[in-house]
C-alpha positions as MATLAB code, in Angstrom:
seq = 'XXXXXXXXXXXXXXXXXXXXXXXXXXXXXXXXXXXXXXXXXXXXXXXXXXXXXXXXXXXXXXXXXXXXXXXXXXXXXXXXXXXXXXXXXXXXXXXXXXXXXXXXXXXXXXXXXXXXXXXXXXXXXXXXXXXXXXXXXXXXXXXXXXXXXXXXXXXXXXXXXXXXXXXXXXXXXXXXXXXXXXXXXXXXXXXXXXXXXXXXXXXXXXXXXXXXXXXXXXXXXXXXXXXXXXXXXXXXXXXXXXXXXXXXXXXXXXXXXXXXXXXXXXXXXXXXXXXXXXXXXXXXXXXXXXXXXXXXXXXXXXXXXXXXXXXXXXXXXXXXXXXXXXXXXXXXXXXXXXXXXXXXXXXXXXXXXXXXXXXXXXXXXXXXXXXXXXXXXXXXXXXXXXXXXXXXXXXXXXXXXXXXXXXXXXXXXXXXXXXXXXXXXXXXXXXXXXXXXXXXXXXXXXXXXXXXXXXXXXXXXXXXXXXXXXXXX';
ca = [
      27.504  -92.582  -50.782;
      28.137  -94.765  -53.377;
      29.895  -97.306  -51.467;
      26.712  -97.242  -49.209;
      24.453  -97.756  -51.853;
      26.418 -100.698  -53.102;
      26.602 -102.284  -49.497;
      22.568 -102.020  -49.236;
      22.246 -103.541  -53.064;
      24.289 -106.141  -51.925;
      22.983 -106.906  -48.556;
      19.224 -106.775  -50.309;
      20.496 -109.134  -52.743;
      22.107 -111.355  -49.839;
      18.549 -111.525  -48.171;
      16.564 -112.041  -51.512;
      18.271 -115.228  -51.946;
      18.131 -116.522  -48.711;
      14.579 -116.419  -48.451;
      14.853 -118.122  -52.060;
      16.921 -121.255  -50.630;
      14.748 -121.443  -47.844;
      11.192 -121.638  -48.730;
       9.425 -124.408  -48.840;
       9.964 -127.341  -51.953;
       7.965 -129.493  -53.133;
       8.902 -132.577  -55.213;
       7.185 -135.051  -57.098;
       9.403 -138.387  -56.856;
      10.307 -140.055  -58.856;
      11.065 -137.521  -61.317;
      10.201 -139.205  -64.186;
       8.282 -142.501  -64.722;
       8.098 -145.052  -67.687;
       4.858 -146.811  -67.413;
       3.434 -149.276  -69.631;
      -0.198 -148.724  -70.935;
      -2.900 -150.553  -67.990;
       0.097 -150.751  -65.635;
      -0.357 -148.511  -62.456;
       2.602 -146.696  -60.625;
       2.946 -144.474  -57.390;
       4.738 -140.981  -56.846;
       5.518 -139.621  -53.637;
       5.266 -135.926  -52.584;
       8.251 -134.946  -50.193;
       9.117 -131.867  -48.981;
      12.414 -129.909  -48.240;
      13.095 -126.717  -46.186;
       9.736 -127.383  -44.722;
      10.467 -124.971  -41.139;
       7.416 -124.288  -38.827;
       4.676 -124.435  -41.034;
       1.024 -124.216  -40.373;
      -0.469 -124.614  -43.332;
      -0.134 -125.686  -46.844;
      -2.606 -125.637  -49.896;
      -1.769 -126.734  -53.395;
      -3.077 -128.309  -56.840;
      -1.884 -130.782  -59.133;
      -3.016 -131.588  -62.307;
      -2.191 -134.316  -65.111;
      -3.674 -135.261  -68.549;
      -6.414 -137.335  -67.690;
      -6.513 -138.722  -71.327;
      -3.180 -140.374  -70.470;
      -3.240 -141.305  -66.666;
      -5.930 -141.771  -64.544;
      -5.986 -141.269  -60.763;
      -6.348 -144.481  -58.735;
      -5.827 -143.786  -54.616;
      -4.089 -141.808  -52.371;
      -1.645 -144.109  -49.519;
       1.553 -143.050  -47.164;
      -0.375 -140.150  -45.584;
       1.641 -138.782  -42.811;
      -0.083 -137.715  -40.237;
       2.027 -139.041  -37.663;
       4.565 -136.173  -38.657;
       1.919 -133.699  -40.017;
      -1.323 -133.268  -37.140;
      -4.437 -133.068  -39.164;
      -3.365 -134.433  -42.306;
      -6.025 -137.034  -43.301;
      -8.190 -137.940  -46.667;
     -10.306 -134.976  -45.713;
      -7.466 -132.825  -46.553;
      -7.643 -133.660  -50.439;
     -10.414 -133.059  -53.421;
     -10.293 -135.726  -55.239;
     -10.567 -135.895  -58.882;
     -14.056 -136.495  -60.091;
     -15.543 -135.767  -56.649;
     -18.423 -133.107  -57.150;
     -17.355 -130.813  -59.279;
     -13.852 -131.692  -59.545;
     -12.211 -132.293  -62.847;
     -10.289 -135.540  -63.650;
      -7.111 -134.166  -63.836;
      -6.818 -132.137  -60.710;
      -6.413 -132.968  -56.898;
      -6.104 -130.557  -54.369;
      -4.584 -130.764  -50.782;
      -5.654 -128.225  -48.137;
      -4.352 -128.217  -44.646;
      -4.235 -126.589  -41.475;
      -2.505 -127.559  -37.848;
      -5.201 -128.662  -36.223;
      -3.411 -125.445  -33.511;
      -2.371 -123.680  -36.260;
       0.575 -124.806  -35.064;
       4.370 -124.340  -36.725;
       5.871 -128.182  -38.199;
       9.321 -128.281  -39.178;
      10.295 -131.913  -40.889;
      13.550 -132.898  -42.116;
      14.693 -133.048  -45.841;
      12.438 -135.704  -48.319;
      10.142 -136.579  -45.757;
       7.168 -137.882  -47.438;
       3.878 -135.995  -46.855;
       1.372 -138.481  -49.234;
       1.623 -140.630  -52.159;
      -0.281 -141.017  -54.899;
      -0.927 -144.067  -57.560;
      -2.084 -143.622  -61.459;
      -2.628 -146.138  -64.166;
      -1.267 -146.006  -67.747;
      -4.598 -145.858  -69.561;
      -3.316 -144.221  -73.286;
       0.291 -143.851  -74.600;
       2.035 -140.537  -74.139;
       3.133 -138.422  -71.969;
       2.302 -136.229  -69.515;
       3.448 -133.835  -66.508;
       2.420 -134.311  -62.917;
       2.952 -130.522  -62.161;
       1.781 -127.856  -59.462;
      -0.200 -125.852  -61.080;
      -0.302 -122.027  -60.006;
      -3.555 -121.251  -62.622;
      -5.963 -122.333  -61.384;
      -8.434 -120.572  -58.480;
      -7.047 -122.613  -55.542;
      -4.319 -120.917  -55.199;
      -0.512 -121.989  -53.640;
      -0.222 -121.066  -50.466;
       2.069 -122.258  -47.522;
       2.054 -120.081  -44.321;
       3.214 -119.994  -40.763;
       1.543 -119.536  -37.799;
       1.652 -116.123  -37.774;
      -0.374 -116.009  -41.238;
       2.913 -115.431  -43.213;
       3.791 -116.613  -46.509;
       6.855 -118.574  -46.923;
       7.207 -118.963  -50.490;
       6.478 -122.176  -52.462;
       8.768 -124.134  -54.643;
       7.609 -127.485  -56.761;
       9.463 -129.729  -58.306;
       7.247 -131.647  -61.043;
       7.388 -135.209  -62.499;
       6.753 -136.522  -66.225;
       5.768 -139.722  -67.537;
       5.292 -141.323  -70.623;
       2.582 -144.284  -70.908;
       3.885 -146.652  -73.705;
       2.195 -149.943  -75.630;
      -0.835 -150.990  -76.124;
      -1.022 -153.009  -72.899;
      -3.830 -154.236  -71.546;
      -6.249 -151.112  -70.607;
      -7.991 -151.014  -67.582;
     -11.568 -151.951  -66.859;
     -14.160 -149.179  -68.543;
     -17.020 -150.714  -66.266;
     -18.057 -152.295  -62.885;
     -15.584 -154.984  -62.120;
     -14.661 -157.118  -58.977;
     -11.782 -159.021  -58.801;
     -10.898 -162.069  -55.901;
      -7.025 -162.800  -56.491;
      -5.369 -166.533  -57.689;
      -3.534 -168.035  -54.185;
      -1.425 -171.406  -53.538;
      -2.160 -172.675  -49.997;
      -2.007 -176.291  -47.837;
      -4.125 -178.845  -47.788;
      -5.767 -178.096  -44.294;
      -5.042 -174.398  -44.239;
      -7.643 -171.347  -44.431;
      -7.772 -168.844  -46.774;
      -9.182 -165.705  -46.933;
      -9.750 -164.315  -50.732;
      -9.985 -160.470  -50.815;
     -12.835 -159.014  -53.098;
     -11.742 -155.796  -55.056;
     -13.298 -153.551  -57.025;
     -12.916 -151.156  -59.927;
     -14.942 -148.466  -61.322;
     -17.218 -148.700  -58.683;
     -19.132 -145.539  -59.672;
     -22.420 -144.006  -58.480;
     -23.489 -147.684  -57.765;
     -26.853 -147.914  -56.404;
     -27.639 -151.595  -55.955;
     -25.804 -154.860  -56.467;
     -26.620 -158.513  -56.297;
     -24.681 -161.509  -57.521;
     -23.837 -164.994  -56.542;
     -20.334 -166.318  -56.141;
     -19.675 -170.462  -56.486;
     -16.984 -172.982  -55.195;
     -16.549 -176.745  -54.689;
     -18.003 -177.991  -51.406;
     -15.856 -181.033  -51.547;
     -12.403 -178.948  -52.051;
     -13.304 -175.997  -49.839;
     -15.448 -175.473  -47.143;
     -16.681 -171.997  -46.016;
     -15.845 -170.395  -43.042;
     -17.408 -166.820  -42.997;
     -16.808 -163.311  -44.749;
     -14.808 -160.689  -42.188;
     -13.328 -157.320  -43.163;
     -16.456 -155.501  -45.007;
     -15.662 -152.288  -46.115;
     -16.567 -149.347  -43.558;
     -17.090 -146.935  -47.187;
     -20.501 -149.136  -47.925;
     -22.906 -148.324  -46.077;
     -24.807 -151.185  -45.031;
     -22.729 -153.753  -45.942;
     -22.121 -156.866  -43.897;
     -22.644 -160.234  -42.630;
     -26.291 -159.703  -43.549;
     -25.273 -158.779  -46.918;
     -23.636 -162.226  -47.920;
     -25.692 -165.217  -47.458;
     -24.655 -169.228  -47.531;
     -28.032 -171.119  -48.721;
     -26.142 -174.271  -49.422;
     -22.799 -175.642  -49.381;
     -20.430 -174.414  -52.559;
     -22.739 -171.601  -53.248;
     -22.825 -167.739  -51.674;
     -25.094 -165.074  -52.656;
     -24.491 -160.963  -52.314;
     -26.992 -158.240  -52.639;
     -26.509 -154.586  -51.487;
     -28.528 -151.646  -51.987;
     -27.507 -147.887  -50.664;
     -29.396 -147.159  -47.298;
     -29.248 -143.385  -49.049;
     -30.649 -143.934  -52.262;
     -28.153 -141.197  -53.704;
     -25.199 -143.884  -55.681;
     -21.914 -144.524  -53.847;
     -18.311 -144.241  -55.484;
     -15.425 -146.309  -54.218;
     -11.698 -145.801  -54.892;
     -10.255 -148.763  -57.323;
      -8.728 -151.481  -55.515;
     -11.256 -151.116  -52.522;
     -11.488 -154.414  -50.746;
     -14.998 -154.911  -50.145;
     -14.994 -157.956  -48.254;
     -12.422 -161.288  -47.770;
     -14.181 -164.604  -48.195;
     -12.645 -167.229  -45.853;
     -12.519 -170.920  -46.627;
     -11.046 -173.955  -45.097;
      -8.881 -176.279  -47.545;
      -9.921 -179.858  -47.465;
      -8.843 -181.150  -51.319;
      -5.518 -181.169  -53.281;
      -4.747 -179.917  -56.822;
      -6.356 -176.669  -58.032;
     -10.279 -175.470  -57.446;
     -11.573 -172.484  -58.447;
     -14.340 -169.509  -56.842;
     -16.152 -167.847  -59.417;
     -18.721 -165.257  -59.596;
     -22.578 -166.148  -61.890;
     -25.792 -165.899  -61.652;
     -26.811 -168.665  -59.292;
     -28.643 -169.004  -57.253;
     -28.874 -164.824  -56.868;
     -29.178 -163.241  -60.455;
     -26.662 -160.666  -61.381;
     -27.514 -156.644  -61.708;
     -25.998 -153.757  -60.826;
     -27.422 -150.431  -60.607;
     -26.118 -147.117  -60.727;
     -27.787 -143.502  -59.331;
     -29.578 -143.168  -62.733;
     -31.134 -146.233  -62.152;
     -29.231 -148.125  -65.235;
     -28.127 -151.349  -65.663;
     -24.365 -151.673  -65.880;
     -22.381 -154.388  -67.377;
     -21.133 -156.867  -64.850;
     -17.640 -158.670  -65.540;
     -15.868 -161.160  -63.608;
     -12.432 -162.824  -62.905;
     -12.706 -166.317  -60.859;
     -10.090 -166.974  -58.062;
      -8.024 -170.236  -58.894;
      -6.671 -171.876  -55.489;
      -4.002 -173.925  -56.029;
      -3.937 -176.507  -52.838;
      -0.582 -177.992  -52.090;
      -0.374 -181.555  -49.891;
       0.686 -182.056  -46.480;
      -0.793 -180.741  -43.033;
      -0.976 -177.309  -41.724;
       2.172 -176.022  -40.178;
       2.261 -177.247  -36.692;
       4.478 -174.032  -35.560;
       4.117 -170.255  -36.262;
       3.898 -169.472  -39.475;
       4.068 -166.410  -41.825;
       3.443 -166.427  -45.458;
       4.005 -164.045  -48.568;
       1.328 -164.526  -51.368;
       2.311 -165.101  -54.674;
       1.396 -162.705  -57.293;
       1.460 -161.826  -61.126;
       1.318 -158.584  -62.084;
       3.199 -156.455  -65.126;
       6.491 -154.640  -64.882;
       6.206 -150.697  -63.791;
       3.200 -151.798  -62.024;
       2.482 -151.716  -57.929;
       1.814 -154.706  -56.151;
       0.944 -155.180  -52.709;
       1.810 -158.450  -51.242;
      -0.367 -159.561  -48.040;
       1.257 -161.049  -45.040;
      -1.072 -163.541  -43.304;
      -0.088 -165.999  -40.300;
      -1.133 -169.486  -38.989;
      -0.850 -170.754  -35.524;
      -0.386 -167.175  -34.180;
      -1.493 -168.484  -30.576;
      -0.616 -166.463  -27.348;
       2.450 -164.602  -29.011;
       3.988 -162.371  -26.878;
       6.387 -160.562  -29.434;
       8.038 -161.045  -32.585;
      10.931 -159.773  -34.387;
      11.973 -161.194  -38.183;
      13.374 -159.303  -41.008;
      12.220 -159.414  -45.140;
      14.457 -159.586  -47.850;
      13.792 -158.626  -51.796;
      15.802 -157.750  -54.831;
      16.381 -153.799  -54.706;
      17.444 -153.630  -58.274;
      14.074 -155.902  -59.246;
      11.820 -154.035  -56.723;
      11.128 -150.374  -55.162;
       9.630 -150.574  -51.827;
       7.004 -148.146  -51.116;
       5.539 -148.918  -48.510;
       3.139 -150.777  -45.430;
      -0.489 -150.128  -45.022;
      -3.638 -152.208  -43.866;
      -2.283 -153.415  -40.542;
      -4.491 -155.157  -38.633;
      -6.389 -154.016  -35.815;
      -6.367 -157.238  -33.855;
      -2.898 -156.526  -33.294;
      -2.743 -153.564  -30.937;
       0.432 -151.396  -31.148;
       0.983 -153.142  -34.710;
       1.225 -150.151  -36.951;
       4.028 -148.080  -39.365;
       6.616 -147.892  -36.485;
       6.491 -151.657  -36.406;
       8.342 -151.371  -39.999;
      11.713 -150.658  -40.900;
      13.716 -149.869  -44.578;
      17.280 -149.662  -42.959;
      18.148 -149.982  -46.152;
      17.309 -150.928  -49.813;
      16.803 -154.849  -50.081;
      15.546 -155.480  -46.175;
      12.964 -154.429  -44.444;
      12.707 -155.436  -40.307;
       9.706 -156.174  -38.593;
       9.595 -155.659  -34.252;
       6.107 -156.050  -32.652;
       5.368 -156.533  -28.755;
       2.044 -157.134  -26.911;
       1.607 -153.668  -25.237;
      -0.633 -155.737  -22.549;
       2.236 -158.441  -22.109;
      -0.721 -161.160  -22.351;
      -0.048 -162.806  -25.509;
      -2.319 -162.391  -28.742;
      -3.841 -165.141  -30.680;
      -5.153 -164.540  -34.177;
      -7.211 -166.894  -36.617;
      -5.734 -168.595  -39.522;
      -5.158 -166.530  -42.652;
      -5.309 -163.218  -40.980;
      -3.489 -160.404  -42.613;
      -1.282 -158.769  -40.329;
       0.110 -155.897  -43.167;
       0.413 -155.536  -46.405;
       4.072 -154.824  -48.475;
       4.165 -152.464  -50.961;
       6.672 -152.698  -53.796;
       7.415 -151.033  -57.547;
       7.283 -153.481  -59.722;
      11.088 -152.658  -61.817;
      12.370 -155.756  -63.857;
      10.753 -157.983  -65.945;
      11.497 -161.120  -64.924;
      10.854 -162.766  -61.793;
      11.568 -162.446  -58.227;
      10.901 -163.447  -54.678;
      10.226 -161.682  -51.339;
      11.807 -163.286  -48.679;
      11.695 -164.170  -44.892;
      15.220 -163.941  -42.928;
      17.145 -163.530  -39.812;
      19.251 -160.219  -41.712;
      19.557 -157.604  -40.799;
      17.408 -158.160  -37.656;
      17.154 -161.454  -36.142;
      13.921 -164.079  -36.057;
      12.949 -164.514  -32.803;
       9.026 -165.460  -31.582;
       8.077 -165.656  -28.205;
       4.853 -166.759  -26.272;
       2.930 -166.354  -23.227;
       5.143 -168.687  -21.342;
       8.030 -166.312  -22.692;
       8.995 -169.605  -23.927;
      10.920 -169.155  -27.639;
       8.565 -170.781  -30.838;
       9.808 -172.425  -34.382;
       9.322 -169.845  -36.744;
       7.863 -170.851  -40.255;
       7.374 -169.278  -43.101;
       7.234 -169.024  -47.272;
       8.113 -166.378  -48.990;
       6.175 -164.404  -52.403;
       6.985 -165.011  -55.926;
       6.207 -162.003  -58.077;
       5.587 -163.333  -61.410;
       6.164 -160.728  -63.844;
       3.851 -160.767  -66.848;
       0.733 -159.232  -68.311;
      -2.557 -159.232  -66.688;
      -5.573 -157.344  -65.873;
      -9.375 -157.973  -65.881;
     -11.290 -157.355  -69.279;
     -13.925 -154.388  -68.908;
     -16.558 -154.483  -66.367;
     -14.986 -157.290  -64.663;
     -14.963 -158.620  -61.157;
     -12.695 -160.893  -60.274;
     -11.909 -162.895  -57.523;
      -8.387 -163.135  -56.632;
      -5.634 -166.331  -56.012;
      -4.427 -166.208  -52.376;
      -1.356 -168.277  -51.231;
      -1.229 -169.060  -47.268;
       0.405 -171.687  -45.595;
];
């Protein structure tokens, strides 16, 4: 009897721990983060032992006093059905506290989803605002409660594997107002550029007008493209051209209710053809449309602005397909996104190239905003074979060839921002070889010039918008 009893302790025990090993885990990567104070930086949530789940609900909270929350990127729903920005509260939204998101999902089926080890479900990016530290944690008190279940309605157990991070320095805070910010570029003489317009604290804005300015004799202005679909309202009728070197703005919410955009929402790219040499700048002021901004209370807010600098290099535009990297500044432990934009893109039939950077100076982390003149363009396009190279293989699903205007953004390249010196992103033929071919499946020169990541400190003052420096070829 005894025997038996020990053989059924031991066989309970057996089972107990199985089901321990095999639930679900969550994990906040990387595990712990060094940020400096204004700098931003981007977790991922992966997932282990994640076998023929249906659904999945969870919070995490932070200190809001030390990080704030900036955007959510890398959703997966190409692995997970359903999975989309309507599965998360956001922090701030309605009711929601600062310091707590929640993700809620369900197979569209209620369908089982088995994924393999440290796949990535989401990522999410916070800025240093105050020195300190702070978890990133699952957090089982609070009323939505942790739940991951399989089809049948079952609970499989949870696991979570938190992060920490410590904000240091004074830095440079981020913006405590409206602010819009167009980017510093280098370009060609003869080239266009398009200068995306960003935003932060965006919040409960009800109305907007402004004016931006530029030199008719360096640039001349070719049109506004890419308005964002989260403003209602806004387009081409929105931005208005009343006389060469000067372009006015005004938006007002078709809902009267104050609309809230994510930081580093593009709102719009400005376009402009290239016609001087040195350095010109586009910057935002009051003529000949005065500047005010609204929010739903019907206040005033402060308006701030950074002005792009263009820095024009001589020479003609590249007579052959070309790709460029922008150059950028931003500070160490920071995320920067570097565009990818093309020239003489006409009638390409396919492409294949590869991109080179310094894995001990950068983390890749990621593609996103792929164009949609590109069909079949997308994630899969993208490969991180290993650390230091990324490949790039696109074809024309129609087998017609594809032409695309000058200074289009085909994707944007994601990167953690590690050292703090400088370094360059690079075009190659390693490990996948460049090859571009046309309509007449005839093979073209490839050109291209690769992105200089200047490490150093910047960031807007508050209420700032700021209008950013592009480079294209």
């Amino acid at each position: 009897m005894n025997g038996l009893l020990k053989h059924l302790f031991t066989a309970v025990l057996c089972l107990l721990f199985t089901q321990l090993i095999a639930q679900p885990t969550f994990s906040i990567t990387p595990a712990t983060n060094a940020v400096n104070q204004g700098s931003t930086f981007t977790v991922d949530f992966r997932v282990s032992n994640f076998t023929n789940v249906a659904s999945v609900q969870f919070p995490v909270t932070w200190n809001s006093s030390i990080i704030t929350y900036q955007s959510i990127s890398n959703i997966n729903n190409s692995a997970v059905p359903g999975l989309s920005m309507n599965s998360f509260g956001l922090p701030g939204s309605g009711n929601a506290p600062n310091n707590q998101l929640v993700i809620s999902w369900n197979h569209p089926d209620f369908a089982g989803v088995t994924l393999p080890n440290q796949t990535i479900l989401f990522s999410i990016t916070f800025q240093g605002t105050a020195s300190g530290s702070t978890a990133i944690e699952f957090n089982e008190n609070l009323p939505q409660v942790i739940e991951v279940l399989n089809p049948n309605g079952t609970s499989l157990g949870f696991a979570g594997n938190d992060a920490a991070v410590t904000v240091t320095g004074t830095g440079n805070p981020p913006p405590t107002g409206f602010t819009l910010t167009l980017p510093d570029v280098s370009t060609m003489q003869g080239s266009t550029v398009c200068l995306p317009m960003t935003v932060s604290n965006f919040s409960s804005i009800l109305g907007m007008q402004f004016s931006v300015n530029y030199n008719a004799t360096a640039l001349t202005y070719t049109g506004a493209q890419n308005f964002t679909p989260l403003l209602g309202g806004f387009s081409t009728g929105s931005v208005g051209n009343p006389s060469p070197g000067n372009l006015t703005f005004t938006w007002n919410d078709p809902n009267a209710s104050g609309v809230t955009l994510p930081n580093g929402t593009v709102l719009v790219e400005l376009c402009f053809t290239v016609a001087g040499t040195g350095s010109t700048m586009v910057s935002f002021s009051g003529t000949p449309t005065p500047i005010e901004v609204i929010n739903g209370n019907e206040m005033e807010v402060p308006f701030g602005s950074e002005s792009s600098t263009i820095t024009i290099g001589g020479g003609a535009t590249p007579t052959g397909f070309t790709l460029t990297l922008a150059d950028v500044t931003t500070p160490q432990g920071s995320t920067v996104c570097l565009p990818m934009t093309v020239s003489n893109f006409n009638n390409i039939l396919g492409m294949q190239f590869s991109v080179n950077y310094n894995a001990t100076a950068l983390t890749y982390t990621g593609a996103q905003n792929f164009t949609p003149l590109l069909g079949g363009f997308s994630n899969g396009s993208v490969g991180n074979p290993s650390a230091g190279n990324l490949t790039f293989t696109w074809n024309d699903p129609n087998a017609t060839g594809v032409t695309l205007p000058n200074g289009t953004v085909l994707v944007e390249l994601c990167f953690m921002v590690n050292t703090s010196t400088n370094t360059t992103v690079t075009f190659s033929a390693t490990p996948t070889p460049i090859e571009i071919i046309n309509g007449n499946e005839m093979e073209v020169p490839f050109n291209s010039e690769s992105g200089t990541i200047t490490v150093g400190t910047v960031g807007p003052p508050a209420l700032t918008l700021t209008l950013a420096d592009v480079q294209s070829m």
